[in-house]
Backbone as CSV, one residue per row, in Angstrom:
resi,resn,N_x,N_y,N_z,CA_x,CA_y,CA_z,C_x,C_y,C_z
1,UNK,22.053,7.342,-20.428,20.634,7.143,-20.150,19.906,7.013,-21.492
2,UNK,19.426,6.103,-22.002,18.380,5.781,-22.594,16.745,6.567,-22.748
3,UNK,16.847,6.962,-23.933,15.523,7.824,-24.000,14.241,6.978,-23.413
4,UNK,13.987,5.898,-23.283,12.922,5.145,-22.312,13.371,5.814,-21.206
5,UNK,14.275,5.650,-20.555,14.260,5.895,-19.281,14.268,7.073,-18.931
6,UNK,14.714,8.452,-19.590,14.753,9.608,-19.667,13.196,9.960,-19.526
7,UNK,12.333,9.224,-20.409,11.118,9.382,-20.380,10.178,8.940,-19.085
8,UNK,10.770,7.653,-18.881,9.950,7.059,-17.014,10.552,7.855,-16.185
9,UNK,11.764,8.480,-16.290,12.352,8.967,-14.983,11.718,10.633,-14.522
10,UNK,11.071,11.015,-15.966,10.403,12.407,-16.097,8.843,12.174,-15.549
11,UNK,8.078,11.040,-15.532,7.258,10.579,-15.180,6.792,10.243,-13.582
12,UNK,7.954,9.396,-13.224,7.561,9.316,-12.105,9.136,9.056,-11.354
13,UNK,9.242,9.071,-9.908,10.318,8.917,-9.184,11.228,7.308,-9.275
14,UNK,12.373,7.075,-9.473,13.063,5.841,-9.379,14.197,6.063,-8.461
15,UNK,14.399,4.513,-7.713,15.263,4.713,-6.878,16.621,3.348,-7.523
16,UNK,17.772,3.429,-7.414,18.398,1.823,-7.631,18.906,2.131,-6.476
17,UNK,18.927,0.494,-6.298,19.050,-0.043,-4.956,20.877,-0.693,-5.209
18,UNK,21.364,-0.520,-4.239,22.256,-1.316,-4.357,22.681,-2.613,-5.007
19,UNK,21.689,-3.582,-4.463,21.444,-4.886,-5.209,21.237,-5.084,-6.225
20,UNK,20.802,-3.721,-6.852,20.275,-3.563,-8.039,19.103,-3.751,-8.859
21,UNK,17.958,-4.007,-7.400,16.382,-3.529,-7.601,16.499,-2.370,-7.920
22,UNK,15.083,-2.138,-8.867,14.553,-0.555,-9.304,13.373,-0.565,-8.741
23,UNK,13.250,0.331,-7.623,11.711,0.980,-7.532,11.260,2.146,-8.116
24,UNK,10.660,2.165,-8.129,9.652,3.312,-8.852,8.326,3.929,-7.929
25,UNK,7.952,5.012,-8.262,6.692,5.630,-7.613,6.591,5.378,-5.837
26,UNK,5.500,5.309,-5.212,5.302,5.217,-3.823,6.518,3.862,-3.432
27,UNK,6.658,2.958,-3.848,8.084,1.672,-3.332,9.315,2.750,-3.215
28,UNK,9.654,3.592,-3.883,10.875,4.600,-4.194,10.725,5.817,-2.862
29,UNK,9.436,6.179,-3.081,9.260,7.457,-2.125,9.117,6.519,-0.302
30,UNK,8.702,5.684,-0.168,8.744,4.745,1.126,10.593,4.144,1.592
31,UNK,11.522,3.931,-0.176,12.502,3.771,0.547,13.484,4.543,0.958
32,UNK,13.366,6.034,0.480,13.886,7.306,0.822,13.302,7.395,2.025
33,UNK,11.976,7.435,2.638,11.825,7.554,3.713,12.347,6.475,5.340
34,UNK,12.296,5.479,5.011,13.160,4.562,5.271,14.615,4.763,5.296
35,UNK,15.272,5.273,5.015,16.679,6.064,4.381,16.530,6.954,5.144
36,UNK,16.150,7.923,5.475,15.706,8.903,6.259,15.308,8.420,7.800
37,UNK,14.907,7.822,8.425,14.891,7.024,9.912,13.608,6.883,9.814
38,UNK,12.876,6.506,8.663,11.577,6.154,9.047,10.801,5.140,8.890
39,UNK,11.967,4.190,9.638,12.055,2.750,9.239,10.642,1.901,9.652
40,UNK,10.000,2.503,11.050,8.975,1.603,10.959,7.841,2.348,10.313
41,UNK,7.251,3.749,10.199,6.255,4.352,8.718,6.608,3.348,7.418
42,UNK,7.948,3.333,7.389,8.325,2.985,5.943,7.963,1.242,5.736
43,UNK,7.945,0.274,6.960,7.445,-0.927,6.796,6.339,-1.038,6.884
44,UNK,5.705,-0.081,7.818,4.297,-0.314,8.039,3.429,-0.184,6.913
45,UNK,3.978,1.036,5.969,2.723,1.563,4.406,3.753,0.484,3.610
46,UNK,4.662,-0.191,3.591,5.294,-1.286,2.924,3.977,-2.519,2.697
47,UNK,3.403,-2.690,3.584,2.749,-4.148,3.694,0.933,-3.922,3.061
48,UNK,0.548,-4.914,2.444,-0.972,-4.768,1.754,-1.326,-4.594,2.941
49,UNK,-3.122,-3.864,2.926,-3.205,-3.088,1.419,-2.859,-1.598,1.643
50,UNK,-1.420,-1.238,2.591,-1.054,-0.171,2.973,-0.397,0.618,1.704
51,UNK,-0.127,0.060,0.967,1.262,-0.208,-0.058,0.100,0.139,-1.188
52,UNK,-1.034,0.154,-1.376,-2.041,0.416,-2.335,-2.723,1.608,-2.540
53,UNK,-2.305,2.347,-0.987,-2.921,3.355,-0.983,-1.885,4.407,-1.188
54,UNK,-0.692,4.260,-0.862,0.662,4.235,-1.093,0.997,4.650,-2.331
55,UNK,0.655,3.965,-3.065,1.073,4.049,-5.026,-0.191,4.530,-5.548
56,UNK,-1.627,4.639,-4.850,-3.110,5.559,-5.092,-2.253,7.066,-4.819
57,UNK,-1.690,6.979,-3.854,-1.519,8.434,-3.674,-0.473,9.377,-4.186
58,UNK,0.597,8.425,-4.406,1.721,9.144,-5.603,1.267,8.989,-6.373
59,UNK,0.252,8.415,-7.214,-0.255,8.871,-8.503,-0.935,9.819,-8.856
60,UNK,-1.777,10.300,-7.437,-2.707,11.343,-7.829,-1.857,12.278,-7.574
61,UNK,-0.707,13.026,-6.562,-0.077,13.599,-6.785,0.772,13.795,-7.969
62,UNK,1.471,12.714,-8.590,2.220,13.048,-9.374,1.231,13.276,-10.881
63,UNK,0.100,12.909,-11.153,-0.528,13.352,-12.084,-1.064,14.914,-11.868
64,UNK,-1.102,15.417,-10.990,-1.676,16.890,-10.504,-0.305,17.120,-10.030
65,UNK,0.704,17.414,-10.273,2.228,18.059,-10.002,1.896,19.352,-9.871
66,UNK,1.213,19.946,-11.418,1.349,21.318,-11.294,0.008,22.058,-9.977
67,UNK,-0.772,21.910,-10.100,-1.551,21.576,-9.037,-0.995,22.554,-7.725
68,UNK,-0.089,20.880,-7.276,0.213,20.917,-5.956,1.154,21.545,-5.866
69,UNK,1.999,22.065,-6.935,3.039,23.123,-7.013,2.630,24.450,-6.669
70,UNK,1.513,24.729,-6.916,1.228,26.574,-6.674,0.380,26.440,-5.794
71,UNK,-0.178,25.055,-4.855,-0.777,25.215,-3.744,0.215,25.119,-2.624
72,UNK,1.133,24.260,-2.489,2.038,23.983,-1.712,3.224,24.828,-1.958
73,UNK,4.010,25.446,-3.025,4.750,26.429,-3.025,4.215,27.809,-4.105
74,UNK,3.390,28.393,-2.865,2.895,29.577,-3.962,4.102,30.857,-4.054
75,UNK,4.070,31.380,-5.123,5.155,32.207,-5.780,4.305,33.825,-5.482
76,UNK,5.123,34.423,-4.899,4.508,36.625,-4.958,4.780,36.821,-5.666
């Protein structure tokens, strides 16, 4: 692994595809879900401008990580 990629992969989520597309961010988190049986969610936020709000919203999550870490798994 390449320190670029060490660095995007710490950043945000990537998936390789068989074919050997790379997705990244909300395209990555839609094809795990898809992968998972959630084939028509996963086409439906696939298509504009579903797909916008899609990659709006893994960004604001993944920029607030820590955030949503001690709201969503709080520690005693």
């Amino acid at each position: 692994m390449t320190p670029e990629l060490a660095q995007a992969c710490a950043e945000t989520m990537h998936v390789l595809c068989r074919d050997g597309r790379i997705l990244r961010s909300g395209r990555a988190a839609l094809y795990i879900f898809e992968g998972l049986g959630w084939r028509r969610s996963a086409a439906f936020f696939s298509l504009p401008p579903m797909i916008w709000a899609v990659e709006l919203g893994y960004w604001i999550v993944s920029s607030n990580r820590v955030f949503f870490d001690r709201v969503l798994f709080p520690r005693e």
